[in-house]
N, CA, C and O atoms as a CHARMM CRD file, in Angstrom:
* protein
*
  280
    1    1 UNK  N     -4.60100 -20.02400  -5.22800 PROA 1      0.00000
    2    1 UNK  CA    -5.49900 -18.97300  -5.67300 PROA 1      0.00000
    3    1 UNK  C     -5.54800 -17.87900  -4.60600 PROA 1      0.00000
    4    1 UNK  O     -5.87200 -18.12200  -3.44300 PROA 1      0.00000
    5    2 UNK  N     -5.25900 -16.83200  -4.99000 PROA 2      0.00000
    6    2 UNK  CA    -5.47900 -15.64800  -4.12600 PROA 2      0.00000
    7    2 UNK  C     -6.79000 -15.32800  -3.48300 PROA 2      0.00000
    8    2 UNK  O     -7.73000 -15.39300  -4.27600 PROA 2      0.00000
    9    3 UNK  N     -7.14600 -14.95700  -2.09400 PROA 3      0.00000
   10    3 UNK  CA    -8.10900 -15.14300  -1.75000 PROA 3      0.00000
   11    3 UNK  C     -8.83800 -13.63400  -1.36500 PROA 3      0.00000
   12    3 UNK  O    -10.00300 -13.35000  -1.64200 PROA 3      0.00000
   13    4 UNK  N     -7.74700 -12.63400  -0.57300 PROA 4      0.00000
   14    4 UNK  CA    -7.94000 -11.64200  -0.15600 PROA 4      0.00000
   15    4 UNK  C     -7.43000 -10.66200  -0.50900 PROA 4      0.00000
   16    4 UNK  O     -7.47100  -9.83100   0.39800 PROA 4      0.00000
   17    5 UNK  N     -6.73800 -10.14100  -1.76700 PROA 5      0.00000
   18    5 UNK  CA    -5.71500  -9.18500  -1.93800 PROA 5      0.00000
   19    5 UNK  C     -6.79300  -7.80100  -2.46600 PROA 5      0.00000
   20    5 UNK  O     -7.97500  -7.88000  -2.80000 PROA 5      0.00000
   21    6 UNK  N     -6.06900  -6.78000  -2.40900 PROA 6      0.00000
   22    6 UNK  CA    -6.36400  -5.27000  -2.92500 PROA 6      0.00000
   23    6 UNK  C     -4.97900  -4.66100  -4.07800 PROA 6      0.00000
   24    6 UNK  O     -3.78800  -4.61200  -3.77200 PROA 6      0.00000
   25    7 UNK  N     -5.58100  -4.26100  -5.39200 PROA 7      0.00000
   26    7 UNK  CA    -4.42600  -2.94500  -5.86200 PROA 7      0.00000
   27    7 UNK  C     -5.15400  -2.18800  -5.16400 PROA 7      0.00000
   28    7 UNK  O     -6.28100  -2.19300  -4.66900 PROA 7      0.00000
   29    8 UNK  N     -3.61200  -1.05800  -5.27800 PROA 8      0.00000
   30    8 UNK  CA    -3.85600   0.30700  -5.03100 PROA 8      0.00000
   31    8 UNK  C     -2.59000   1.09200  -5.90700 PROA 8      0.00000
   32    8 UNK  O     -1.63200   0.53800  -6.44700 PROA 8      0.00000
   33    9 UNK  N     -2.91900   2.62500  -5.86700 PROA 9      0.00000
   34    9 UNK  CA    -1.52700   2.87400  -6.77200 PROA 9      0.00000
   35    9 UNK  C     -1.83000   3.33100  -7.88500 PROA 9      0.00000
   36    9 UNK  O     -3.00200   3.31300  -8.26000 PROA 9      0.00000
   37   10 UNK  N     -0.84900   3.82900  -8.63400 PROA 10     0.00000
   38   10 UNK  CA    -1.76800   4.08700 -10.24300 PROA 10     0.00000
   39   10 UNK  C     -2.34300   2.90700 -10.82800 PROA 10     0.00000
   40   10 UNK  O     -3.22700   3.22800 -11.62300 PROA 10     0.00000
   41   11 UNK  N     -2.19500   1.77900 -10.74800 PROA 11     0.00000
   42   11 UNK  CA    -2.89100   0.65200 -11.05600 PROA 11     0.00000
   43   11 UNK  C     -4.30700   0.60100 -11.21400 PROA 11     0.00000
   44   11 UNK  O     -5.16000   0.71400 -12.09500 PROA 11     0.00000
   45   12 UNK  N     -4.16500   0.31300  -9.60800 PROA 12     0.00000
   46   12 UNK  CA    -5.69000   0.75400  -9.05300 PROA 12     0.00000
   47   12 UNK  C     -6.71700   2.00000  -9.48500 PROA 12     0.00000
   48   12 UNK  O     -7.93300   1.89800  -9.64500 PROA 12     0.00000
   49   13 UNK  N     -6.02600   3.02100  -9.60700 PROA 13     0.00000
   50   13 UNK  CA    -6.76800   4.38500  -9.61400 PROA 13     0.00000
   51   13 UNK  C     -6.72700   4.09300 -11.36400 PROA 13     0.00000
   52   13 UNK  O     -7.10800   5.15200 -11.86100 PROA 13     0.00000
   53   14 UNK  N     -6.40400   3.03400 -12.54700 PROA 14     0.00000
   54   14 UNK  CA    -6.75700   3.26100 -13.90300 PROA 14     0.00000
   55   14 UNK  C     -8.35100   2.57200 -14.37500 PROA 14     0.00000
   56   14 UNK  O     -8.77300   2.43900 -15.52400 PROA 14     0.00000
   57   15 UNK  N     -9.11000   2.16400 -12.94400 PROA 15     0.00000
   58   15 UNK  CA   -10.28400   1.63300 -13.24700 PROA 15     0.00000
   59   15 UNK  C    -11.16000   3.02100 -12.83800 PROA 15     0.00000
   60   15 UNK  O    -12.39100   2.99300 -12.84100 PROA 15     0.00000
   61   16 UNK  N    -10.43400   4.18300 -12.50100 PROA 16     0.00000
   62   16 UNK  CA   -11.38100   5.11300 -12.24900 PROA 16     0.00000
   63   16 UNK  C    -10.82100   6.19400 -13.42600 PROA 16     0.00000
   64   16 UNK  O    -11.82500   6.58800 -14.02100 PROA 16     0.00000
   65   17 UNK  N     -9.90500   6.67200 -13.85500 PROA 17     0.00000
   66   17 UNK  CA    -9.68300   7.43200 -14.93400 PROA 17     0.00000
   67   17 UNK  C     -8.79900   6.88700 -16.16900 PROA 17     0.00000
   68   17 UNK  O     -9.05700   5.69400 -16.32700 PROA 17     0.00000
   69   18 UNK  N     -8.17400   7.19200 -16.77900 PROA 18     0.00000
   70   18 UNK  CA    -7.30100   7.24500 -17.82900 PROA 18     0.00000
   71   18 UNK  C     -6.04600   6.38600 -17.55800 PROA 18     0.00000
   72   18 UNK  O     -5.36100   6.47800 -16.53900 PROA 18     0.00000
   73   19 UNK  N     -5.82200   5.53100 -18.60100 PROA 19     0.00000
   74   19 UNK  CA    -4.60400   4.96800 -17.87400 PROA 19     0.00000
   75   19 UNK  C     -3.48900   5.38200 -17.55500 PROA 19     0.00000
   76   19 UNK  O     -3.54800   6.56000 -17.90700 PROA 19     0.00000
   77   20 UNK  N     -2.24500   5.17800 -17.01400 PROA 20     0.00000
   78   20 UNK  CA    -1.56100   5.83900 -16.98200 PROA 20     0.00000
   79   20 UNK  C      0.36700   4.72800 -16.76800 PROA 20     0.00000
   80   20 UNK  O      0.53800   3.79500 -15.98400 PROA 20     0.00000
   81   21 UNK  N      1.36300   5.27100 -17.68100 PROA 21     0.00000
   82   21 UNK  CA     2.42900   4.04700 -17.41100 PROA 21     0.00000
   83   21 UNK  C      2.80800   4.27200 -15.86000 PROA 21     0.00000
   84   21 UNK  O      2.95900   5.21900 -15.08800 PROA 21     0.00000
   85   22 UNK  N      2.85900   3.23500 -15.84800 PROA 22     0.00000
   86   22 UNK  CA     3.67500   2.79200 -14.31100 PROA 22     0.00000
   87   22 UNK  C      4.75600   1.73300 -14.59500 PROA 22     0.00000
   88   22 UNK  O      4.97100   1.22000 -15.69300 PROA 22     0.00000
   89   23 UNK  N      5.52400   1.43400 -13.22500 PROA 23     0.00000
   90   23 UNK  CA     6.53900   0.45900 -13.77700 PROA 23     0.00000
   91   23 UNK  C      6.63100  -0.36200 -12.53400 PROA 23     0.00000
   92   23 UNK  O      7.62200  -1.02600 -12.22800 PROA 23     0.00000
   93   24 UNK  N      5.33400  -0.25400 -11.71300 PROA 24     0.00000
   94   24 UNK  CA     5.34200  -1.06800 -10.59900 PROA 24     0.00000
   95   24 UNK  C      3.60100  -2.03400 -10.40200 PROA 24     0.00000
   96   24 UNK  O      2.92300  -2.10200 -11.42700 PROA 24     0.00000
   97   25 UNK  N      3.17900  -2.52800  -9.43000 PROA 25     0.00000
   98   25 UNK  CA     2.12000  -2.61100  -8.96600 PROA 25     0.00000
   99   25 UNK  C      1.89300  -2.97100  -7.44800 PROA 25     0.00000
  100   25 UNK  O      2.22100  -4.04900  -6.95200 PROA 25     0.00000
  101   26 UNK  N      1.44200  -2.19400  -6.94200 PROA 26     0.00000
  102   26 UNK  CA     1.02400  -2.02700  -5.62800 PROA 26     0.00000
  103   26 UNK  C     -0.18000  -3.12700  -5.20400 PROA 26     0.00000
  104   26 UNK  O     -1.34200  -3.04000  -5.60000 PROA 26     0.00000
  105   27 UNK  N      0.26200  -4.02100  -4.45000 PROA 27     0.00000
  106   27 UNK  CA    -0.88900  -5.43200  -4.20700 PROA 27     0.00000
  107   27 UNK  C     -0.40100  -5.45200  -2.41200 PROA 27     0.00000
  108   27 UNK  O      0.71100  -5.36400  -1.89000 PROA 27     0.00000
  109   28 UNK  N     -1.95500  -5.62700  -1.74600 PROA 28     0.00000
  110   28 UNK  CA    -1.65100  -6.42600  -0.70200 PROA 28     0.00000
  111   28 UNK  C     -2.40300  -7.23600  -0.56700 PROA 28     0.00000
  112   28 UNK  O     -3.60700  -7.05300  -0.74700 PROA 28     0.00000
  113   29 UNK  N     -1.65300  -8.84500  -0.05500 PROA 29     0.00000
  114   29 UNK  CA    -2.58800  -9.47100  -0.17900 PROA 29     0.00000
  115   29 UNK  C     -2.54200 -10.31400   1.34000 PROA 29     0.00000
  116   29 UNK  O     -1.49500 -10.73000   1.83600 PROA 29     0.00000
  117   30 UNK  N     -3.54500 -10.42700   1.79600 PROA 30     0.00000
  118   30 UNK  CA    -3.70200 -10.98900   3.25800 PROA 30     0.00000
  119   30 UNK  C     -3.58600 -12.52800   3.40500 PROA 30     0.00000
  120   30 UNK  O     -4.42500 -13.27600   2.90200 PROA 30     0.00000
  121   31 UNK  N     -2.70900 -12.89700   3.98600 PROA 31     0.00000
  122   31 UNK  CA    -2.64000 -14.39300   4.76700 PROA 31     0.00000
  123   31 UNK  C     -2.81500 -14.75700   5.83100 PROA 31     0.00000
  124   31 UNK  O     -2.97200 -13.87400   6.67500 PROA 31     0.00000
  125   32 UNK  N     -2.86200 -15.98700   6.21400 PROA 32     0.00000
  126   32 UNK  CA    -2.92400 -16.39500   7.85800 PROA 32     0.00000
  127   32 UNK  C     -1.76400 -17.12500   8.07700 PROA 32     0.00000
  128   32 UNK  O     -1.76900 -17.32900   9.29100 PROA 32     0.00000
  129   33 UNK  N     -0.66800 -17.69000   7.54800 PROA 33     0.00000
  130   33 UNK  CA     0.66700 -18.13700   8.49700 PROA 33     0.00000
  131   33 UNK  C      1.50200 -17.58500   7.47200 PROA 33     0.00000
  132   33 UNK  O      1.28400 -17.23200   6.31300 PROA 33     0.00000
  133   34 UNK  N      2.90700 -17.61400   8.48700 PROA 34     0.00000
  134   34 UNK  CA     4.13400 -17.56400   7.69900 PROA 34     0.00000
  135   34 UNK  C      4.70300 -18.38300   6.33400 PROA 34     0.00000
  136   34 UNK  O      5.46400 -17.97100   5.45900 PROA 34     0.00000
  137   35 UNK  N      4.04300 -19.71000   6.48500 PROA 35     0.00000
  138   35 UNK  CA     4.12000 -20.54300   5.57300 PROA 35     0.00000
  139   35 UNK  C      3.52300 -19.99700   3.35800 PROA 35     0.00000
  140   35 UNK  O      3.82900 -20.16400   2.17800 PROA 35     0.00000
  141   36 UNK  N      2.37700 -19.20800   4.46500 PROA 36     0.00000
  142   36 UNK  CA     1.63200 -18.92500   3.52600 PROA 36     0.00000
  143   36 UNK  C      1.94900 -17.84000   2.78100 PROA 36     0.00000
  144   36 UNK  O      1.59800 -17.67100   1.61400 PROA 36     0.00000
  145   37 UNK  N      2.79400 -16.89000   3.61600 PROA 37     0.00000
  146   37 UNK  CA     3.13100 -15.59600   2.68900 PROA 37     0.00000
  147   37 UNK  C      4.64500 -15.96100   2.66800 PROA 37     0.00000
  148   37 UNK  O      5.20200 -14.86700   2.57700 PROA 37     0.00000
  149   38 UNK  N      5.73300 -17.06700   2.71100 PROA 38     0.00000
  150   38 UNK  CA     6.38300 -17.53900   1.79300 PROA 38     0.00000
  151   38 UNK  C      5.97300 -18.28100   0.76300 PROA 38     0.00000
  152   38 UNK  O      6.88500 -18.45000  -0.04700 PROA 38     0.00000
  153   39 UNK  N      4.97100 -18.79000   0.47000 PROA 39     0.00000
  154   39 UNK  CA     4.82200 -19.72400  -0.81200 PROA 39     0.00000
  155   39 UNK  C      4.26600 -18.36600  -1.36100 PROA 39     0.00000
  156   39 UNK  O      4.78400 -18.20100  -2.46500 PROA 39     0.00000
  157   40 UNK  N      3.11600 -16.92800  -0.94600 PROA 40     0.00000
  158   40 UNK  CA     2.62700 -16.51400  -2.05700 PROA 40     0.00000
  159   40 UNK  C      3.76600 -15.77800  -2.38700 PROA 40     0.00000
  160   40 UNK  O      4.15400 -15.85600  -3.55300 PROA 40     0.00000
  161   41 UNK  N      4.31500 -15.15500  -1.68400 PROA 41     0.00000
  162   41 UNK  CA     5.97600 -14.53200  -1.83900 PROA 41     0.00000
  163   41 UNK  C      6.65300 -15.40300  -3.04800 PROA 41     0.00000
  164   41 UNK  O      6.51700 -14.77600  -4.09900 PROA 41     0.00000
  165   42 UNK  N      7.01400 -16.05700  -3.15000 PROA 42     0.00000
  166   42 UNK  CA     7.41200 -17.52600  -4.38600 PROA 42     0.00000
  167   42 UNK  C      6.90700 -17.04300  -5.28600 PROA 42     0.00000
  168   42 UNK  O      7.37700 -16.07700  -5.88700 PROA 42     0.00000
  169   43 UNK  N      5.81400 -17.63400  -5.57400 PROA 43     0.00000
  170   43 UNK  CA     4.82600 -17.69800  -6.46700 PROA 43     0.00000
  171   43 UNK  C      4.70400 -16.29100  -7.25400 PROA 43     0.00000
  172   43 UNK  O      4.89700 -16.36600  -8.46700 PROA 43     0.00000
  173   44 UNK  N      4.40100 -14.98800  -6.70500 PROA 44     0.00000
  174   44 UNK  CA     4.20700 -13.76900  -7.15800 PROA 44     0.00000
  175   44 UNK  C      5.79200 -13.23900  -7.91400 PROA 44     0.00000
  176   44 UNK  O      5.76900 -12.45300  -8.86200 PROA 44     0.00000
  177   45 UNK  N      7.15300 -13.79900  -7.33800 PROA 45     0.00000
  178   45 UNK  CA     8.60600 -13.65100  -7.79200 PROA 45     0.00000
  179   45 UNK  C      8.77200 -14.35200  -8.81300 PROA 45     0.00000
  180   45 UNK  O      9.24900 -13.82000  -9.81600 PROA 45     0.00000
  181   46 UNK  N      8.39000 -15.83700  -8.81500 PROA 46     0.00000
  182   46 UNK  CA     8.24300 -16.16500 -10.09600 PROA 46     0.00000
  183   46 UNK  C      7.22500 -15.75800 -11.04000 PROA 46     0.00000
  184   46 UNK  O      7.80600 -15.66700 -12.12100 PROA 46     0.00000
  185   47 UNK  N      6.35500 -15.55000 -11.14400 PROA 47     0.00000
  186   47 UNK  CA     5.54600 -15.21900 -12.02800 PROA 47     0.00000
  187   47 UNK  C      6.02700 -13.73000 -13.11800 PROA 47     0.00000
  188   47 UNK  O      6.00100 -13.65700 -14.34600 PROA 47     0.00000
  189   48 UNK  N      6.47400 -12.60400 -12.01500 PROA 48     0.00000
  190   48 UNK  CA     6.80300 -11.39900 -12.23000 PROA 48     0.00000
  191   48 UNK  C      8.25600 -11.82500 -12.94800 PROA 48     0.00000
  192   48 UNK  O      8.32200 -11.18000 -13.99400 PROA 48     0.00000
  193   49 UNK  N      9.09700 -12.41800 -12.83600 PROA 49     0.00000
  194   49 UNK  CA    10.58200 -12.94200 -13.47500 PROA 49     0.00000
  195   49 UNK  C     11.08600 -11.54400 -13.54000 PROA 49     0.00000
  196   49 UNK  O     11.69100 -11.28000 -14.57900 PROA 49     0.00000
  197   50 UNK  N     10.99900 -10.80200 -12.86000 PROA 50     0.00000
  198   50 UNK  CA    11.93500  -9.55100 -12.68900 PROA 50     0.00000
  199   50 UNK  C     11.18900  -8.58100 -13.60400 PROA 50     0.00000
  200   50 UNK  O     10.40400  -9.00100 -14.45400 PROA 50     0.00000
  201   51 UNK  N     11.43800  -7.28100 -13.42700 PROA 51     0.00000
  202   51 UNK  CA    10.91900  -5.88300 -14.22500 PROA 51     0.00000
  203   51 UNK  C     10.11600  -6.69500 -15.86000 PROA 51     0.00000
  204   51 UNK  O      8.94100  -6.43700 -16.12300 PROA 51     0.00000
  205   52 UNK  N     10.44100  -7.06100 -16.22000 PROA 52     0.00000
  206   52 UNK  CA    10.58300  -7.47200 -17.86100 PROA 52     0.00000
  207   52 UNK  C      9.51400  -8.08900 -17.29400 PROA 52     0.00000
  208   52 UNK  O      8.82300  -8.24100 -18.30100 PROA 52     0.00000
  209   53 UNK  N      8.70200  -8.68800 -16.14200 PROA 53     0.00000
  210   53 UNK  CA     7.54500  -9.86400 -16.25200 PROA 53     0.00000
  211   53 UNK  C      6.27600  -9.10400 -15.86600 PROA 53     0.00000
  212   53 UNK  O      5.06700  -9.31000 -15.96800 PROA 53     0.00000
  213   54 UNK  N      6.99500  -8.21800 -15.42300 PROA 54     0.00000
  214   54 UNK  CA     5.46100  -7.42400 -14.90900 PROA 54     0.00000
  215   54 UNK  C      4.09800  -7.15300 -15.28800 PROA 54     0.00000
  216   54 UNK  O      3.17800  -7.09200 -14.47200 PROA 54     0.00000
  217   55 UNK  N      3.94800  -6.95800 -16.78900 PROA 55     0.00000
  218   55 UNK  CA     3.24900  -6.63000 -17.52900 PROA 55     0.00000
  219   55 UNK  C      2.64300  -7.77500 -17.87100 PROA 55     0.00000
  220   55 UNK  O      1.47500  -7.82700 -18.25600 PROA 55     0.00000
  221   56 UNK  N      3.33500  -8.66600 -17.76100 PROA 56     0.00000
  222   56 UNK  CA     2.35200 -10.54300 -17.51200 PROA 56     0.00000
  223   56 UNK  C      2.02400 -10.50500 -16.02500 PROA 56     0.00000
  224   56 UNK  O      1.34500 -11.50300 -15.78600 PROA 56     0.00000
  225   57 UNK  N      2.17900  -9.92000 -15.13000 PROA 57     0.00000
  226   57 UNK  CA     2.11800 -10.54700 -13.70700 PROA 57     0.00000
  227   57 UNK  C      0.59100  -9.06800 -13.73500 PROA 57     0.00000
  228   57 UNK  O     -0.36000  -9.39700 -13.02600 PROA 57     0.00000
  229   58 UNK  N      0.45800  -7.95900 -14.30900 PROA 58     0.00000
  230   58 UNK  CA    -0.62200  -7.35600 -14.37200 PROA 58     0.00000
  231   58 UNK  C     -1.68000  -7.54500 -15.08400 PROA 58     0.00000
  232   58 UNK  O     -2.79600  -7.17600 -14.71900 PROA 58     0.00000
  233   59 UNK  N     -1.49700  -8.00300 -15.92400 PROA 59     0.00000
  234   59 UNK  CA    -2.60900  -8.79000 -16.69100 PROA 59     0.00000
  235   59 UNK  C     -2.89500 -10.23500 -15.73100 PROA 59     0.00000
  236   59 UNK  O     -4.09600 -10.45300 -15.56600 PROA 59     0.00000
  237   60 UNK  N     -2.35000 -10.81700 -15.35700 PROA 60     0.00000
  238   60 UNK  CA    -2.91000 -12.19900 -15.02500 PROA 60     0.00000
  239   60 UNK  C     -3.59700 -11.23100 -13.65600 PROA 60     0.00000
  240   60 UNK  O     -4.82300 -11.28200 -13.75100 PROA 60     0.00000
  241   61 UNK  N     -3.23600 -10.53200 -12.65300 PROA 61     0.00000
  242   61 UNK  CA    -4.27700 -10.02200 -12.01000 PROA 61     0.00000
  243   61 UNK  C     -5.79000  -9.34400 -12.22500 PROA 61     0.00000
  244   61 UNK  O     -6.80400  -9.48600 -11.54100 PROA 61     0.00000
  245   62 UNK  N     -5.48700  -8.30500 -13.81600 PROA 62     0.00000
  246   62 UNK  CA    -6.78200  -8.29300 -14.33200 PROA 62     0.00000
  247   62 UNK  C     -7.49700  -9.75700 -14.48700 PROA 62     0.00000
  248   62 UNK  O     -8.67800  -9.72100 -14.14100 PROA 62     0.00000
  249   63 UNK  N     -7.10700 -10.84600 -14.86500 PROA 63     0.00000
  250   63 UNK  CA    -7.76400 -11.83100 -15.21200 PROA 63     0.00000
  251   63 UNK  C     -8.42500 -12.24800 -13.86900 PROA 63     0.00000
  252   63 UNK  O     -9.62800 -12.47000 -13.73200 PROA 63     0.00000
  253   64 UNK  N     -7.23700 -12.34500 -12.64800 PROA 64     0.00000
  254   64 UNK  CA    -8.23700 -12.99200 -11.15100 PROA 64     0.00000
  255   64 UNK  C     -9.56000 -12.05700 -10.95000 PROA 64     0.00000
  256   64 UNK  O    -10.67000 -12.42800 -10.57000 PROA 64     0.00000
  257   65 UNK  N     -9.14200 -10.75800 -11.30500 PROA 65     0.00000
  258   65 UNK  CA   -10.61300  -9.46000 -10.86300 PROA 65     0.00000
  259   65 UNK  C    -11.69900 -10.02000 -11.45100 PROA 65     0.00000
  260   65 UNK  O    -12.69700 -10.41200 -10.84700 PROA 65     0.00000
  261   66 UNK  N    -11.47900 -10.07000 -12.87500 PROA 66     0.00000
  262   66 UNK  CA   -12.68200 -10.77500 -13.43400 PROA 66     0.00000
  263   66 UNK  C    -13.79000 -11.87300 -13.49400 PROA 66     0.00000
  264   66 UNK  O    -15.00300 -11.94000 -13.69500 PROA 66     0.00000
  265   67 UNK  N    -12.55700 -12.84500 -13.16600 PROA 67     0.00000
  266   67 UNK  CA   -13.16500 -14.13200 -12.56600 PROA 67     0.00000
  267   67 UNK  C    -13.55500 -14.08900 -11.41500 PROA 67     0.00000
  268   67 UNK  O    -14.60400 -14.69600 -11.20000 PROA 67     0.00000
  269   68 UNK  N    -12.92300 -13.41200 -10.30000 PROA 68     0.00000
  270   68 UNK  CA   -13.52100 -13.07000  -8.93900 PROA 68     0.00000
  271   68 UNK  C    -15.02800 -11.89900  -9.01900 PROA 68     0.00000
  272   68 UNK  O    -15.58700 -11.50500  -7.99500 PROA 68     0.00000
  273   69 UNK  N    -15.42100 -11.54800 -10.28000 PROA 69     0.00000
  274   69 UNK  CA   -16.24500 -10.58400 -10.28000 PROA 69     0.00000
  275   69 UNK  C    -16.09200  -9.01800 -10.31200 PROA 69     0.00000
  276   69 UNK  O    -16.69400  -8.03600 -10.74700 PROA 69     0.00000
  277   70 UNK  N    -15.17800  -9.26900  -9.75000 PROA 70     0.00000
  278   70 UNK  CA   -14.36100  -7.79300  -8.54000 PROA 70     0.00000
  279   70 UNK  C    -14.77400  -6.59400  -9.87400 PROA 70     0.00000
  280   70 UNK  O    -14.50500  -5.40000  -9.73600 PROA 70     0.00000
């Protein structure tokens, strides 16, 4: 589970105006070892399964915001 991350990017900036297409998403997300930002590194490559997954890999982040409150 992600603990510390931020969007930014047109992503980010579509909770303040109008949406807008993009074909990326801008995330950083903070770790404490190397270990750790190879497994989330993993994890975020699979999920995304290349260009074509993205749009599942942005929605499942709307879903962490929500549940995190954010």
């Amino acid at each position: 589970m992600l603990r510390d991350y931020v969007l930014f990017g047109a992503v980010a900036a579509t909770a303040y105006m109008e949406p807008v297409f993009t074909e990326d998403l801008d995330v950083i997300i903070l770790v404490d070892t190397d270990a750790e930002y190879l497994d989330t590194f993993r994890k975020v490559a699979q999920l995304a399964g290349g260009q074509e997954g993205m749009s599942e890999l942005t929605q499942k982040v709307r879903e962490w915001r929500q549940s995190d409150g954010a």
